[in-house]
N, C-alpha and C positions, 0 to 999 in steps of 0.2 A: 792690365797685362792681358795680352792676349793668349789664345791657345797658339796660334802659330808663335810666338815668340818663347814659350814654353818649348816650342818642338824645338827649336832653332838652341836655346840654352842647351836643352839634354845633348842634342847632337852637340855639339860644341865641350860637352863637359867627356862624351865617350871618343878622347882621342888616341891615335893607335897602338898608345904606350901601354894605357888603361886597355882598350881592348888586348893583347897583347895579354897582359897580365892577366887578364880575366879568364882569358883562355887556358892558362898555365895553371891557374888555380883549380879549375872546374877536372881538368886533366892528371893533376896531381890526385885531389881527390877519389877520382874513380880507380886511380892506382894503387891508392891507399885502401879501399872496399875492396880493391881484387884479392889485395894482399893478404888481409885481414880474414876474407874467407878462405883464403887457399891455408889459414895455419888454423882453423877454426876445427873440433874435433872431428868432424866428417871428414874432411881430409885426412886427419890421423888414422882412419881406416884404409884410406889408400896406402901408407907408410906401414903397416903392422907387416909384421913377419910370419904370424899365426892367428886363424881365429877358432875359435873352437862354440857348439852349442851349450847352452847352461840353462837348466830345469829349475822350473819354479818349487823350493824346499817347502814341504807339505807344514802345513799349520806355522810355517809364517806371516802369512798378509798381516798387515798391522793398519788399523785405522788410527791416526793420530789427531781426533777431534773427538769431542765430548758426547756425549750419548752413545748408545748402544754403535748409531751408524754413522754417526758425526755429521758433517755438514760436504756438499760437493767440492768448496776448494781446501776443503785438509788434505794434507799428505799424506800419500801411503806407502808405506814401507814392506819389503818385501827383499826375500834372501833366496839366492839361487845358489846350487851347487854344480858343477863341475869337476871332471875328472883329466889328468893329461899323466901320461907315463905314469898310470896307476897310482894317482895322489889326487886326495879330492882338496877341492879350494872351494871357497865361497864369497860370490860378491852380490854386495848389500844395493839393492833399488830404492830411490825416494822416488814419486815424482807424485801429481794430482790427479792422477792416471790409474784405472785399475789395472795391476803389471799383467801382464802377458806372462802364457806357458815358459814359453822357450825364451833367449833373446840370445843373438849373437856375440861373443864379445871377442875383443882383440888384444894381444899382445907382444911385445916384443922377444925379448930374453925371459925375462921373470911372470910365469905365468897370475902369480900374488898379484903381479900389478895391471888386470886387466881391465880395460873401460870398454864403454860401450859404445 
């Protein structure tokens, strides 16, 4: 078998039904990625109705790995508070990250229920 006979099959296997559909597929999918990021929690920030800043709660960081300093990919934990119409809330950080002072967080109606 030759290489041109090879080109001549492929061409003959891609006809415009196949193309066609191939097109729909690839199209769909990036519509589906658009989609997927537009409901992805950063977007939730464009949707919030309130954000308010929230301070790192003194002698909470928590290292959640063994030894005195644990290891670089353990979680750390850490508790910020906030205050909204003179009521303080507190919301809980994990990540593998050492948390930051401040962090912005947002919310709708129910201040209890804010993310980040």
């Amino acid at each position: 078998m030759t290489s041109n006979s090879l080109f001549q099959q492929a061409i003959e296997l891609f006809t415009p039904k196949i193309l066609i559909l191939l097109v729909a597929f690839i199209v769909s999918l990036i519509i589906a990625i658009k989609i997927n990021a537009d409901l992805s929690v950063t977007k939730g920030k464009k949707h919030a109705k309130h954000s308010v800043k929230a301070m790192l709660k003194d002698g909470s960081v928590y290292h959640h790995g063994e030894g005195k300093y644990g290891s670089v990919t353990d979680p750390i934990s850490a508790s910020y508070t906030y205050s909204i119409d003179g009521k303080t809330y507190e919301y809980r950080f994990m990540e593998r990250a050492v948390p930051p002072t401040t962090i912005t967080l947002y919310y709708n109606d129910n201040p209890k229920a804010a993310w980040r």
